[in-house]
N, C-alpha and C positions, 0 to 999 in steps of 0.2 A: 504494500500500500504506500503508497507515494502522494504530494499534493503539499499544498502549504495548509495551515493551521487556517490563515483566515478562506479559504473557497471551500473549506471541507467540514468545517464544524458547524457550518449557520444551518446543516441540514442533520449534520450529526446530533449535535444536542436536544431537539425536536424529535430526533426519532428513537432515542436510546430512551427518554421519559414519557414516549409512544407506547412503549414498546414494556415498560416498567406496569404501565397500565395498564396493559393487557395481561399481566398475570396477576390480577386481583383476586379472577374466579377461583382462579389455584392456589392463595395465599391462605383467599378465606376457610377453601375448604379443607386444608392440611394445619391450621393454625395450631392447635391444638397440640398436633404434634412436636411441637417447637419446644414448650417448654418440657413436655413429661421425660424428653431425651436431651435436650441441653447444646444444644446444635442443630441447627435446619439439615432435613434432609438434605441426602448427597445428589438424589436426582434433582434437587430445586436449586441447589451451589451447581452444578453444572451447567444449567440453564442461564443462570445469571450469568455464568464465565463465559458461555455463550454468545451472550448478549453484548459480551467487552466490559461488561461493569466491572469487574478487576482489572484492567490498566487503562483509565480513565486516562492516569496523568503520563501514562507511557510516548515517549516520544511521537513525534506522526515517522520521523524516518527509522524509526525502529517499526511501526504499522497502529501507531497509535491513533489516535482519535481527531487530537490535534485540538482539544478544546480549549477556552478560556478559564481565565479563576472563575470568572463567573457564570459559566457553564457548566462547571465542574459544582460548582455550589449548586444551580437549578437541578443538576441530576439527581444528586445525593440528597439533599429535600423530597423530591419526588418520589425515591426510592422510601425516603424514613415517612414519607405520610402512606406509602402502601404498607408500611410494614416495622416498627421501630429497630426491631433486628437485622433488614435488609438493612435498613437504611445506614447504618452503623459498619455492617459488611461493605458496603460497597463506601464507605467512608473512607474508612481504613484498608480494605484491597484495591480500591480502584486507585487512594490516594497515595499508599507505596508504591503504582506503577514506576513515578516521579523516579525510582532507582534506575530508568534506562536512561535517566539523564543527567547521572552520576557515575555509574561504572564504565568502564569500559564496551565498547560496543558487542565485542564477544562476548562477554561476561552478562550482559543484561539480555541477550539473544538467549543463551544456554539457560538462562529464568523463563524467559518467555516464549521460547520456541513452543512450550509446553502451552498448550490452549486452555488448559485447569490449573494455568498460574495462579496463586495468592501467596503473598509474603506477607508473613505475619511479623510486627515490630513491636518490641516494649522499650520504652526510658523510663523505665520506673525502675531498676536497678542499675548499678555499672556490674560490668563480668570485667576479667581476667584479659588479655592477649600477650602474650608472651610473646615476644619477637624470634621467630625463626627462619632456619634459610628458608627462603621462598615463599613466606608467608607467616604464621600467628598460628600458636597454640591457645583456643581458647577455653575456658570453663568460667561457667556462672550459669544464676537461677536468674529467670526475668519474670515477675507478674503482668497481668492483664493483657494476655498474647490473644486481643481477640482476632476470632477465627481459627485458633490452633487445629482445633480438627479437621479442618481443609486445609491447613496450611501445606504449602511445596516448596516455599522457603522459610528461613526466619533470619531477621535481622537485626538483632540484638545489640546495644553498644556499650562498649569495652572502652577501660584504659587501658594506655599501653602500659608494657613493662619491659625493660632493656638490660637482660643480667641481674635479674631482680630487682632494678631499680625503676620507680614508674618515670618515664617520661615528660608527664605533662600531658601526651595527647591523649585526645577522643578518638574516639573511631566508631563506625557501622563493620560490622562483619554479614555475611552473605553464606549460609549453610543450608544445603537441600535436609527434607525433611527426615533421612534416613539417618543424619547425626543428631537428632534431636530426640529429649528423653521429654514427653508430657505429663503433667500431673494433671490429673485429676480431681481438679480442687475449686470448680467454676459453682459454687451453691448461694445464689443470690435472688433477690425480687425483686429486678428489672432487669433488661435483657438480657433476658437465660438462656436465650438460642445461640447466643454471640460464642460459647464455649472459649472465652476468654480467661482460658486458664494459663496455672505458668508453666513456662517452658525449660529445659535444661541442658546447658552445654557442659560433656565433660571432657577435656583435654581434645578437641574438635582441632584438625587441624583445617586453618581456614588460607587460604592460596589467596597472597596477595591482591591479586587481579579480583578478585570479592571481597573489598575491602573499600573504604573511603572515609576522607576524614569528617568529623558532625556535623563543620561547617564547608561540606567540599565544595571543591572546581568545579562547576558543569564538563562533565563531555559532551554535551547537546548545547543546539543556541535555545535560548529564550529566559528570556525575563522571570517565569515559572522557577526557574532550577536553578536561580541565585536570591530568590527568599530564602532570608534567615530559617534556619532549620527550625530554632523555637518556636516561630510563628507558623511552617507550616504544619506543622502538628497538630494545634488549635484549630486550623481553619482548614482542615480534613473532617473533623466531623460538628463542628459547629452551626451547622444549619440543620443538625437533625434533630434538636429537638423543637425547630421549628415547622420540621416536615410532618413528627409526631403529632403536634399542636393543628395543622392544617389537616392533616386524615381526623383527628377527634371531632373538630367542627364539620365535616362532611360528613362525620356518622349522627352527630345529633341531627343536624340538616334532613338527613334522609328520611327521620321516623318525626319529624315537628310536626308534620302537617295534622298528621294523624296522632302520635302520640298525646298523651295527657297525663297529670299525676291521678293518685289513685283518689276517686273522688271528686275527681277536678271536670267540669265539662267541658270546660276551655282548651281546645290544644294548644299545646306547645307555641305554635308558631303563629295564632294570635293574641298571646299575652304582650302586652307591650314592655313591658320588663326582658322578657327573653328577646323583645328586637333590638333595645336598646344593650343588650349587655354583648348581641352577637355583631354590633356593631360597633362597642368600644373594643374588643375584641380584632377585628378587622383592623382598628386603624391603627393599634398598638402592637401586633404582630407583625404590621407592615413596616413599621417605624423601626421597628428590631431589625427585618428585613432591608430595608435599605441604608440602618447604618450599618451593618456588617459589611454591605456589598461595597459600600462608600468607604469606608475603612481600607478594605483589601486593595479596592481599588488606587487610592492614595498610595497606601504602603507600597502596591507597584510601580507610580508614578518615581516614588522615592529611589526605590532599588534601581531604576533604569536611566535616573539624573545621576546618581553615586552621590545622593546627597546623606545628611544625617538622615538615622533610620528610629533613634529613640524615641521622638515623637507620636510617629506615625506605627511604631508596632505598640506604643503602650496603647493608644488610641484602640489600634485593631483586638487588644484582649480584653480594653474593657465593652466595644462592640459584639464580642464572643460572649460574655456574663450578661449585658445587658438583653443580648437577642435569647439566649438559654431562658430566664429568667420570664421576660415576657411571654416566652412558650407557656412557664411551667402557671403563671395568671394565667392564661387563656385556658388550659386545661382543668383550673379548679374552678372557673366560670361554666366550662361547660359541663363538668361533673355535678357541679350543683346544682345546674338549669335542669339535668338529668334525673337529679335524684337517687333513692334509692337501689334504682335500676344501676347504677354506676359504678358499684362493688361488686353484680353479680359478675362470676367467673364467662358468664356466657355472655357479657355485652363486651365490644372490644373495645367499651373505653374505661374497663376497668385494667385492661393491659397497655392501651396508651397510658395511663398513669403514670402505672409502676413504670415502664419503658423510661419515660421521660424523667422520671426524676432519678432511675439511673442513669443518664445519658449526663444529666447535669451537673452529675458529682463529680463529671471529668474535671482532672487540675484543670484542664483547657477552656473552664468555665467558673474557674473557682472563684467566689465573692470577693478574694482579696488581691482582684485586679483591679476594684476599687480603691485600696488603699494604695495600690503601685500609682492607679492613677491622681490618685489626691498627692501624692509624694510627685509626681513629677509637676504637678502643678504647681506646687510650694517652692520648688526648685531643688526641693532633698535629692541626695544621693541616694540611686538605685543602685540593687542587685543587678548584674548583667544576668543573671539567673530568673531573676524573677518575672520576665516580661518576652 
């Protein structure tokens, strides 16, 4: 697949969230299964792989898609409103494709030659790499490897070590899934299909050429694959709990006309309460929505001036809490406009819930990018960590 980024995505991105929406019938009717096994069926992950939803951010000349940050966001929305644990998978799988525009071009071919590519990643630990000829002896446990049961790679990062002495550097390592030991340890109440459990490296020897530093070089052009790595991390799955928050209003939507509480003659959908609340709802979601996008979008402006980036990435995390957050109001709006019905196991906005406010606990949403933000405001010294 061949083509530039801009002739190839204006049709691309329209038809992969075509295409996400036509497996509703089949979401609905396997849902169930999701959490009682803790991982989405293997036939539904190959369907998605299918689709391209795991290398979203894969180069176009490596046969990638070719899309924008913010096409990349409209997907993985679309995905988290059919489904919070889709949406989450193809967060984090389509968002690691971004590795064929770091490795070396062999190296990210031998990942992706494979049509059931997903690279599974954690930073919630550092591991081990020991420097050897030709490559890195690595060992370490990573948590929250979502997708591990489908994973075909994992990309876990390491400090270095040089004769026992650490280095200084970071690094990404690149290990197929036959070096890898999983735990079994994914037992949670929001996305329980993610199988985001941890993973484990023991003395893995890892070949240079599947390696790169945290803040690498591109080997690909584009603007994409010179965002700070902190940032894109956050903004891989930060629009799903506003995808969550848009499927939950579509499922009350669907039964207002007709539904009512118990009791109640009125439906739903002419109480004037419930229109006012589904439309402060609307314009507060949206305001999440396009300061995310306004954000990212700055912050690229930035990285492609080579100007300062502090501003504009602290900006973009607290646009990541702020949109998280307005999801998780629109959700307890709708859950209350629902009522009672809202807990039972069989209405799915008792699973949008729980989804979303596991989605929101991600650090890459966490409240106190509030405070990072007030601190940059004041003019305090930041963490380069923290932001």
């Amino acid at each position: 697949m061949h083509g530039s980024a801009e002739t190839r995505s204006a049709d691309v991105a329209p038809a992969l969230i075509a295409a996400i929406d036509e497996l509703a019938p089949i979401v609905a009717e396997r849902r169930r299964e999701f959490d009682a096994s803790g991982r989405l069926p293997d036939d539904l992950v190959e369907r998605l792989a299918s689709l391209g939803l795991f290398r979203l951010l894969l180069p176009a000349t490596l046969g990638g898609p070719g899309l924008t940050a913010l096409e990349f966001m409209d997907v993985v929305e679309a995905a988290a409103a059919l489904d919070g644990t889709i949406g989450w998978l193809v967060g984090n799988g389509g968002g690691m494709a971004r590795a064929g525009g770091f490795l070396p071009p062999s190296s990210a071919m031998a990942i992706y030659d494979d049509p059931t590519a997903f690279v599974v990643s954690s930073t919630g630990a550092m591991g081990r790499a020991v420097r050897v000829s030709g490559g890195y002896r690595v060992t370490g446990r990573w948590p929250f490897g979502s997708g591990s049961p489908h994973g075909t790679w994992f990309a876990p990062v390491c400090a270095v070590e040089d004769d026992g002495t650490p280095t200084g550097d970071v690094i990404f390592v690149y290990a197929p899934r036959h070096e890898v030991v999983l735990h079994d340890n994914w037992q949670v109440s929001g996305l329980c299909a993610t199988g985001s459990a941890d993973f484990e490296f023991v003395d893995v020897f890892v070949p240079a050429g599947f390696t790169h530093a945290f803040q690498p070089e591109p080997t690909q052009p584009g603007t994409l694959y010179r965002l700070p790595t902190r940032s894109i991390f956050p903004w891989s799955v930060a629009t799903v709990p506003l995808g969550i928050a848009a499927g939950a209003v579509d499922d009350f939507v669907a039964t207002a006309r007709s539904a009512k509480r118990h009791s109640d003659s009125v439906p739903f959908a002419e109480r004037e309460l419930v229109q006012s609340q589904l439309g402060q709802i609307q314009a507060r979601t949206a305001a999440g929505r396009a300061y995310l996008r306004n954000a990212m979008s700055t912050l690229l402006e930035r990285v492609e001036s080579g100007g300062d980036l502090d501003a504009s990435r602290v900006d973009f995390r607290l646009a990541c809490t702020f949109a998280s957050q307005s999801a998780l109001w629109a959700i307890d709006l709708v859950t209350e406009m629902a009522g009672a019905v809202a807990i039972m196991r069989s209405s799915p906005l008792e699973r949008r819930e729980r989804d979303a406010r596991a989605a929101a606990k991600h650090v890459a949403m966490s409240p106190a990018a509030y405070i990072t933000g007030g601190k940059h405001r004041l003019g305090c010294d930041l963490s380069p960590t923290s932001f």
